[in-house]
C-alpha positions as CSV (number, residue, x, y, z in Angstrom):
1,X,41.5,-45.3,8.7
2,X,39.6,-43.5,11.7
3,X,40.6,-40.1,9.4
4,X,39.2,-41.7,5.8
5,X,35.4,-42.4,7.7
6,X,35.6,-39.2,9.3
7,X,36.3,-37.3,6.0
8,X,33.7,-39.4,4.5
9,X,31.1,-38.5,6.7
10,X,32.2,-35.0,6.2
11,X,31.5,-35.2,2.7
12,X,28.2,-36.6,3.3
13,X,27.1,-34.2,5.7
14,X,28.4,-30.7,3.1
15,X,26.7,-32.6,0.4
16,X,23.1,-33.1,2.5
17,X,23.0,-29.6,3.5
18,X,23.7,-28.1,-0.1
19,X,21.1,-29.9,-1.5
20,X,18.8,-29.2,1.6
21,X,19.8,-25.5,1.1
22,X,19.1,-25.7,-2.8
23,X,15.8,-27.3,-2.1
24,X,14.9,-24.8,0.5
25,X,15.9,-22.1,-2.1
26,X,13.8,-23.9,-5.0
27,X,10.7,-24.6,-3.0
28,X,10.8,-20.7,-1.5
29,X,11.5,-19.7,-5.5
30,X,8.0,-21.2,-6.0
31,X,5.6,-20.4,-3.3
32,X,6.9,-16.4,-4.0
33,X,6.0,-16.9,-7.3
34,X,2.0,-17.0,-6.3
35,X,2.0,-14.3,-4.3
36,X,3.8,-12.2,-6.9
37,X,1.3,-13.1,-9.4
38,X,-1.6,-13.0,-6.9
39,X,-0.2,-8.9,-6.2
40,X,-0.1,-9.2,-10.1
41,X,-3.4,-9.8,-10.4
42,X,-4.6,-7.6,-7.5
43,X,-3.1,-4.6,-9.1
44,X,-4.7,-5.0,-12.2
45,X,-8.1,-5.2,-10.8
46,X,-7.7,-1.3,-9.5
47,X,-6.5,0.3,-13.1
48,X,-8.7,2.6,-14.7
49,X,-10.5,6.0,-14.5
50,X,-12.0,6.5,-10.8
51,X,-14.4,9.4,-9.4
52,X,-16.2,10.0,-6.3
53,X,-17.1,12.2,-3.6
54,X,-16.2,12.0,0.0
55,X,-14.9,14.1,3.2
56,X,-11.3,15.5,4.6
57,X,-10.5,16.9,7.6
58,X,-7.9,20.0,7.3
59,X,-7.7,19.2,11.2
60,X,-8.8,16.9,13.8
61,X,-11.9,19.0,15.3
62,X,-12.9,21.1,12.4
63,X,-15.9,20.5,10.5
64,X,-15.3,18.0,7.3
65,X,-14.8,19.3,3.8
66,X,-17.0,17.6,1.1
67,X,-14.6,17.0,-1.9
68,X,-15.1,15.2,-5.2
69,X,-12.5,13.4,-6.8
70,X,-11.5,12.5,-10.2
71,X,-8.5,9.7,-10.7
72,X,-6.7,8.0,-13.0
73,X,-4.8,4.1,-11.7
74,X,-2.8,2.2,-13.7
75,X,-0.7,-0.5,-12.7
76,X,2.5,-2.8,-13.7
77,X,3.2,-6.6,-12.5
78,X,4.5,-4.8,-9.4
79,X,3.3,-1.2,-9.2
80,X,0.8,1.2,-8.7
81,X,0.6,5.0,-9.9
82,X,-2.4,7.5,-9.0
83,X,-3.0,10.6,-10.0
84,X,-6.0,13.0,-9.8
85,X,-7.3,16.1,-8.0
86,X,-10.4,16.7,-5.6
87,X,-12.6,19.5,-5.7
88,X,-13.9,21.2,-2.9
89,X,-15.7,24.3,-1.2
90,X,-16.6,24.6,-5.1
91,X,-13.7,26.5,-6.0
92,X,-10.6,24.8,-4.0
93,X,-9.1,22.3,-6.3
94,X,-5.9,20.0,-5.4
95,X,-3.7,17.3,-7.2
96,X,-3.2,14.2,-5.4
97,X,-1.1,11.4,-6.6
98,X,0.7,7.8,-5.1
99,X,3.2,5.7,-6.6
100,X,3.5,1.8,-4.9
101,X,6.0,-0.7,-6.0
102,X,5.4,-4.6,-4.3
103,X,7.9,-6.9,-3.4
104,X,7.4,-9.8,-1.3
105,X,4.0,-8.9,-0.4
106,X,5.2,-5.5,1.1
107,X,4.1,-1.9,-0.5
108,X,6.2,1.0,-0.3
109,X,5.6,4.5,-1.8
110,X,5.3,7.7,-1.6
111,X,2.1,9.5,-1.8
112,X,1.7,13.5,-2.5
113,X,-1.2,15.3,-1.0
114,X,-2.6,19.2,-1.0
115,X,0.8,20.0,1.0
116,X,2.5,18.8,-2.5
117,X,4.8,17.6,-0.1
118,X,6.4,13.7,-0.5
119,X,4.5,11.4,2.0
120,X,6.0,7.9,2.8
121,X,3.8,4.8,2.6
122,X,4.5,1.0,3.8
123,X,2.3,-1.5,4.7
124,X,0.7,-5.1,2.9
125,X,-2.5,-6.1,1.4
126,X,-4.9,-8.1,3.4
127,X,-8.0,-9.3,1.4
128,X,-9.4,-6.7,-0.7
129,X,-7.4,-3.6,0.8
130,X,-3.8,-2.1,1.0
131,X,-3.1,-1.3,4.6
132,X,-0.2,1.6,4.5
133,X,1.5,3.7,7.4
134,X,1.7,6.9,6.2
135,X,4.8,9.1,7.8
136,X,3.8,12.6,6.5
137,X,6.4,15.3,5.4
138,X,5.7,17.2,8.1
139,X,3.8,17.4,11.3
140,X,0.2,16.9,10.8
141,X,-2.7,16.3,13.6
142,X,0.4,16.7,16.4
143,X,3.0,14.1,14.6
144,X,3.6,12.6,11.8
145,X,2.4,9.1,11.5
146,X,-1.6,8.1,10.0
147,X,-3.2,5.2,8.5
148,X,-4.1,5.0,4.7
149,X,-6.1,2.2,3.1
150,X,-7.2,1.8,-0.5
151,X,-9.8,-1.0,0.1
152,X,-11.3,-2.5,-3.2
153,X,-14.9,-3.2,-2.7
154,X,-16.6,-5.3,-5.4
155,X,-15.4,-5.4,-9.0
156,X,-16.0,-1.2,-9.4
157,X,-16.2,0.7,-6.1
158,X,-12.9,1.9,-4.5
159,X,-12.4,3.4,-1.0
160,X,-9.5,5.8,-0.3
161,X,-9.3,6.7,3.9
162,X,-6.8,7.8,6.3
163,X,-7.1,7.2,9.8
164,X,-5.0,9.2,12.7
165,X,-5.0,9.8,16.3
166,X,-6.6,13.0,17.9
167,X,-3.3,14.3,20.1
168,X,-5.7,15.3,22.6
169,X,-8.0,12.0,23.2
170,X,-5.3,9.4,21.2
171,X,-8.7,8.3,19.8
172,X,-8.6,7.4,16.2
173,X,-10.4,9.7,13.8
174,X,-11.3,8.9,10.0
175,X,-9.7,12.0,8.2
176,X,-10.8,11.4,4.9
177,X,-12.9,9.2,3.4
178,X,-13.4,8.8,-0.3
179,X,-15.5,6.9,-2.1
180,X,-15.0,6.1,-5.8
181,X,-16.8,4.4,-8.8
182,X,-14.9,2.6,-11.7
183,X,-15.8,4.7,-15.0
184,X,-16.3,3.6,-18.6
């Protein structure tokens, strides 16, 4: 008899923790679901045709190269692809391009800069702007780790920056900083 209540009570107690698991998955299945669409919608807002002018730093320490920059976004439910070039010292001109996927509110990508080398980018979107760490290809201002944001500001300005330490002070320095204007 002792055994039958026991066994019972068993029963009761698998049963309550698959439905609390189901719930918990259910309820986790929904509040996802608006932050997918809310990445959704934030992607969308940054397609189109972009250009702008702005500065880059070769090298922490050397005077700033004015560039202008012409760019092209478009976006998925879940992605993000740039590509473009920037012009400077009037004759220098390089491609630039990233490619971003989100899942669960996290960004990863690569991005491709005047090395032409593969960059890797991580990071998550906090308001209007995707914070990324960058882990360059190769060593660049003494390692190989910088900051990236791509910072929507109002319904047609864009900002593009990079932010990395200076190996001698371990100050942060702004290493390029691009601003961009939505075209028709």
């Amino acid at each position: 008899m002792a055994e039958g209540v026991a066994c019972e009570r068993l029963n009761k107690a698998l049963v309550m923790r698959t439905l609390l698991a189901a719930a918990l998955l259910v309820a986790t299945a929904f509040w996802s679901l608006p932050a997918s669409a809310a990445e959704s919608d934030f992607l969308k807002t940054l397609a189109g045709n972009w250009s702008g002018k702005g500065t880059v730093l070769t090298r922490i320490g050397v005077r700033p190269i004015n560039v202008t920059c012409n760019l092209a976004m478009a976006s998925g439910a879940s992605s993000l692809s740039m590509q473009g070039n920037c012009r400077g010292l009037l004759v220098v001109r390089r491609s630039i391009s990233a490619d971003l996927t989100v899942s669960d509110r996290r960004y990863r990508g690569t991005y491709i800069g005047p090395s032409g080398q593969p960059s890797a980018l991580s990071g998550a979107r906090k308001g209007n702007a995707i914070n990324l760490g960058v882990r360059w290809a190769r060593v660049t201002n003494g390692d190989r780790a910088a900051d990236m944001t791509i910072e929507r500001i109002g319904s047609d300005r864009l900002r593009l920056q990079t932010i990395d330490k200076d190996p001698a002070t371990g100050r942060s320095v702004v290493t390029s900083r691009i601003d961009l204007s939505r075209q028709s």
